[in-house]
C-alpha positions, 0 to 999 in steps of 0.5 A: 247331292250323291251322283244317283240323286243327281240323275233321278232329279234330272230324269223326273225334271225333264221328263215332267216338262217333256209331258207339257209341250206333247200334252198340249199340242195333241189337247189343240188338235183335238179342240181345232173345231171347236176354236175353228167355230168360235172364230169362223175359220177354214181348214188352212187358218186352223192349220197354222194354230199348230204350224205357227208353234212348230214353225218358231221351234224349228227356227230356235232349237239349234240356236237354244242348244248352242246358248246352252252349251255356252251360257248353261244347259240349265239356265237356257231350260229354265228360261224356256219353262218361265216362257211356256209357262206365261204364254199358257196364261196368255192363251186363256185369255186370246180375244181373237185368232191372230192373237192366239197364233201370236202367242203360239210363236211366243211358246214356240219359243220357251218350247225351243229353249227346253227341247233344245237343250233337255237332251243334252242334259241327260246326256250330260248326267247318265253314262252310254250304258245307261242313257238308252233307258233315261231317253226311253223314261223321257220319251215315255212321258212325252207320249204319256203326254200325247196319251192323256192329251186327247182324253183330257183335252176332250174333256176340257173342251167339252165341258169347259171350253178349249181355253181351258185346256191352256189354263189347266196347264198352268200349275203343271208349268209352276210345278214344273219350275219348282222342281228345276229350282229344288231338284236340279241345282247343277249347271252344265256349260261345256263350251263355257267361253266361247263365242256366239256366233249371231250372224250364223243364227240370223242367216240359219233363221231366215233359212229356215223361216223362209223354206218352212213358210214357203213350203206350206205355200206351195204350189203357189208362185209366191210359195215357190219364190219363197222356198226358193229362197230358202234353199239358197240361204242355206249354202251361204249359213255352210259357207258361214259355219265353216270359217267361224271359229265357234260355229252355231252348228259344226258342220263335221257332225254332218261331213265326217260322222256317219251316224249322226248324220243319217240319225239326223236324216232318218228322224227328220223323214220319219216325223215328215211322215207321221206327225199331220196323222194326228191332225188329219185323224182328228178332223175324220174322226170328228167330221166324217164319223161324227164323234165328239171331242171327248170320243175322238179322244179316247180313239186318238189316245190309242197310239201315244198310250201303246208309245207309253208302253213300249218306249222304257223297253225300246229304250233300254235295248238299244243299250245293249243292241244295235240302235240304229238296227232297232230304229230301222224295224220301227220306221218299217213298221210305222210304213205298214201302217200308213200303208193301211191308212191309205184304204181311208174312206168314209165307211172306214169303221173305228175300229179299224183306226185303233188297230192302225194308230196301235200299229203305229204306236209301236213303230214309232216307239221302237224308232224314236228312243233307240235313233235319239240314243244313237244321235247322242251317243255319237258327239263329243260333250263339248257337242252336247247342245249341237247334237241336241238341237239337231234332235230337236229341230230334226223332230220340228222341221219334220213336224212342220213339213209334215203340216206344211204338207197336210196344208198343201193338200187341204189348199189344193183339194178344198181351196180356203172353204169352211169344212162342211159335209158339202166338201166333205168328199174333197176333204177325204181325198186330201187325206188319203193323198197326204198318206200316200206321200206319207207311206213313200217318204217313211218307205225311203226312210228305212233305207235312210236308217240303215245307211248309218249301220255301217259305222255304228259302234257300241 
């Protein structure tokens, strides 16, 4: 296999399975209601449908990215499609909600162990003159998968029932391993022989598991405790990682590397203040507006499909220009428009709503492709899957505190009631609350984004 094959195989491999995971999680957002009818559930309960994903991932990404670097970047994505893939079947058949958040963390698993080393991958093949245009391809497919997601998941829901959404992407999981098998047969291993450092994984798991479940608690006293907890954990996974020999993660990247750590810092508060948006949208859409899932769709489809667009351009500059300055115009972009959601109420039209989620399309769209170009850029090869996994993990973490923060206000505004036109007024002020908070981190953000320009070097 020439070296031009060998990319185009690895482009089409992992932008395929980069379409699954963002199909299927905005597919579930918009079939919330209807699961939220067929088990009787309230608003918090339907929030950890998507939060117990998310959750997983944020707790394995860096581990997955490590075991990539040393046992093979191919085999750790393998591994994690056969995982995805089986829990999808699972899902159509779930008797109840506890089991189907049970096997959510199951796929947040196989998610983590494909998102955490699919960066490092294309990194590994393309070269820095032509790696900004492969992220924006990826990320295209991943917003491709977020575009088509509400309008085919509508669909499904409507006509089929919400478990069909599962089973519809079982054959894509199939193909998708077909691919790896026949089209990419390389193995990458930089770090091949070094050790595992599992105490470091432990510590940095129950870290993590206890900061992200704790926060989602808030502002309860067992919340606090829980968080608590957390934050003290983490000083002593630092402590660990800086006497290991072979570190889960190298905490140089973050002490000596300026543009990796304020990369980091600003993906992490730009997903935080967008990623409950969908979540919240959904539910206005659906329960103030009085829109069906299959409408709600087309509505929502709006952003991912203007990220489709502009994500292979944004891509492909950030070769040639200043990522980092590229990055910065989008997460002010994306604050304009939390800004305007703010104005939410129920006489908002829906037009108005498409005319924001395309604002936002096009600043996340010149945010993410041009800041994970300049993440990936910024290490070593032999860091490929510590850089990898902090993309990924930035990108969960911020997902999750997102939610966790949409959890927090629906828990404050309307307690664990069912959602009903009864509470409907409590239901718009937690959103609109959520926004602002939204609107103040993604402002701070930008300020984050330009920190790293400094010592940004083409």
């Amino acid at each position: 296999m020439t070296e031009r094959e060998l990319k185009r195989s690895v482009l089409t491999v992992t932008a395929f399975a980069s379409f699954l995971t963002p199909f299927m999680g905005s597919a579930v957002n918009l079939a919330l209601p209807s699961i939220g009818d067929e088990f009787s559930l309230n608003a918090v309960t339907l929030n950890w449908i998507v939060s117990s994903y998310m959750l997983t991932t944020s707790i394995l990404l860096l581990p997955a990215g490590r075991a990539g670097d040393i046992l093979g970047r191919r085999k750790i994505f393998t591994a994690g499609m056969i995982v995805f893939t089986l829990s999808m079947l699972l899902l159509t058949f779930t008797p109840g909600i506890r089991w189907l958040i049970a096997i959510r963390i199951l796929q947040g698993v196989g998610g983590a162990m494909m998102f955490g080393t699919n960066m490092a991958i294309l990194t590994s093949v393309f070269p820095p003159g032509e790696r900004g245009r492969a992220m924006g391809i990826n990320v295209t497919a991943v917003y491709a998968g977020l575009a088509s997601g509400p309008f085919l998941g509508g669909l499904l829901t409507r006509y089929l029932g919400w478990r069909s959404i599962f089973a519809f992407l079982i054959p894509m999981g199939i193909i998708s391993l077909m691919l790896i098998r026949t089209r990419m047969k390389k193995e990458w291993a930089d770090a091949r022989g070094e050790s595992f450092d599992w105490p470091g994984s432990v510590v940095y798991g129950l870290a993590m598991a206890a900061l992200m479940y704790g926060f989602s608690r808030l502002p309860s006293p067992g919340g606090w405790i829980i968080t608590g907890t957390g934050l003290l954990l983490m000083p002593l996974f630092i402590m660990r990682e800086k006497r290991a020999v072979h570190p889960l993660f190298d905490i140089t990247l973050i002490s000596r590397n300026r543009v990796f750590a304020f990369s980091s810092l600003a993906a992490l508060i730009h997903y935080a203040a967008t990623s409950a948006i969908g979540f919240f949208l959904s539910l206005f859409l659906q329960y103030i507006k009085e829109l069906g899932p299959r409408d709600a769709g087309f509505v929502l489809m709006s952003w991912p499909v203007t990220m489709a667009l502009i994500s292979p351009l944004a891509g492909k500059l950030s070769d040639h220009h200043n990522p980092g300055v590229l990055a910065s115009i989008g997460m002010a972009i994306s604050t304009a428009g939390l800004i305007m959601l703010c104005f939410l109420n129920e006489q908002t039209s829906v037009i108005f709503i498409i005319a924001v989620l395309l604002i936002m399309g096009a600043g996340f769209s010149l945010f993410s492709s041009p800041n994970s170009n300049a993440i990936m850029s910024s290490v070593e090869k032999r860091q490929l899957g510590n850089a990898s996994g902090m993309l990924g993990t930035m990108r969960n973490v911020g997902q999750t505190f997102s939610m966790a923060i949409a959890l927090m206000l629906l828990a404050l505004y309307m307690g664990q009631e069912k959602i009903s036109p009864a509470n409907y007024p409590q239901l718009m002020n937690s959103m609109k609350s959520a926004f602002i908070v939204f609107s103040v981190l993604c402002f701070a953000g930008v300020f984050a984004s330009l920190a790293r320009n400094k010592n940004l070097r083409r």
